[in-house]
N, C-alpha and C positions, 0 to 999 in steps of 0.2 A: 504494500500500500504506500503512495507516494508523502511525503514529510506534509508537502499542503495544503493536501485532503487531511490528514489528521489532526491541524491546526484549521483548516476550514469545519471540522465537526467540533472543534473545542469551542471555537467562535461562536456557533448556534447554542451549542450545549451551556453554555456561558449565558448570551443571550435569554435564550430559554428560561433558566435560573433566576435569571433577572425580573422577569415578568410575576413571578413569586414574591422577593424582595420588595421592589421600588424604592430600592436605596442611590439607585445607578451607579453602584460601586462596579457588580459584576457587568455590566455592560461596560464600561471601559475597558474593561480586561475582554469582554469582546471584543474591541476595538484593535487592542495590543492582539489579539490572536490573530484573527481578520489583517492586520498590516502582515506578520509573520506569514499568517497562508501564502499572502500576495508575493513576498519578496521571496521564500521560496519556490514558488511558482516560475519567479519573471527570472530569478539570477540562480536558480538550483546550487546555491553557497550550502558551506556546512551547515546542520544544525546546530551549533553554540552562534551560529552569528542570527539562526531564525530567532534567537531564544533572547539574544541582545534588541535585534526589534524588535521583541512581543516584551522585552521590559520597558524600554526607552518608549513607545509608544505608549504603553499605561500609562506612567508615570505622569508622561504629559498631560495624556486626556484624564487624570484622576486631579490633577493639579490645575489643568488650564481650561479645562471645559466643566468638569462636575459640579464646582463652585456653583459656576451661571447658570447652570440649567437648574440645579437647588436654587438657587436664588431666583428665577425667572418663573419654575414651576408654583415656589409659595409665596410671591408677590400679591395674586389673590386681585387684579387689578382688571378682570372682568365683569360682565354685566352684573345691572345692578340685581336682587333677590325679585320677584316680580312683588313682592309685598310691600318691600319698599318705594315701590314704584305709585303707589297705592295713596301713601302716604302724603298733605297736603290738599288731597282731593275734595271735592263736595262731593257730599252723601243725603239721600231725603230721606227723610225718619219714616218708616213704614210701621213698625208699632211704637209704643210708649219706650222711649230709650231714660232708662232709672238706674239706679244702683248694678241691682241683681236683674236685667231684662233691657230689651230693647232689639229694633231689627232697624238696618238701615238699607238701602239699594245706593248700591258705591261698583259704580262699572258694570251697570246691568246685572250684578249679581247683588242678592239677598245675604247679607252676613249680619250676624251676632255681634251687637253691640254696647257698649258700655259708656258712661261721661268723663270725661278728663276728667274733670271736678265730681268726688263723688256726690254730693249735696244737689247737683243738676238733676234738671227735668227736660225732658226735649217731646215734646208731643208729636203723632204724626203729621206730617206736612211740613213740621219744618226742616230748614236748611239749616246741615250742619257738615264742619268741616275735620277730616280725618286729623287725627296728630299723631296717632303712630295706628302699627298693630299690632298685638300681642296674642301671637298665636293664629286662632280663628274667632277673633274679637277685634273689631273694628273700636278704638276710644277715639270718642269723637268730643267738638267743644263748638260751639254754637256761634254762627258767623257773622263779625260782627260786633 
């Protein structure tokens, strides 16, 4: 079996392992093995010099790449949660919105609501404005 192929199956098998983890440790060491396949492929060198680039290649991409891509994966700097989205909205009180009760229609949909203040009363018909939501409770404060 040619040196290659058995760095080209360490590189999957690696891979592979990784899809487990999510560390992207062992994917680098994909990376390191995947260069090794290649350059014993392309320059049929001994194996101590596959084995110098499947180390000098990790080393890099554990050092130079792994960083940014942990950094970039938990940046966390995608869209917004669609609830927060929610948030600011006018809502029309469809039942009595009080302490313990209330329903508002906030985006065509019917949700369970609550007053910012809990001492409020909101009767149906009136407008009133989301301030957050908590959970599947719309608190809402009267606008205005």
């Amino acid at each position: 079996m040619p040196v290659s192929l058995i760095w080209l199956i360490a590189a999957l098998a690696l891979a592979g392992a990784e899809a487990l983890t999510g560390d992207l440790f062992l994917l680098m060491l994909s990376g390191g093995a995947l260069a090794a396949a290649g350059s014993s492929f392309l320059f049929d060198a001994p194996i101590w010099v596959d084995g110098i680039v499947f180390l000098v290649v990790s080393v890099l991409l554990l050092v130079g790449v792994r960083p940014a891509l942990r950094r970039r994966m938990q940046s966390g700097t995608g869209l917004p949660e669609p609830a927060k989205a929610l948030e600011g909205k006018s809502a029309l009180v469809l039942d009595r919105v009080a302490r313990h009760e209330g329903q508002v229609k906030l985006d065509g949909d019917v949700w369970t609501a609550r007053p910012y203040n809990e001492t409020d009363v909101y009767e149906p018909g009136d407008q009133v404005t989301v301030v957050h939501i908590d959970g599947a409770t719309a608190v809402v404060s009267k606008i205005g």
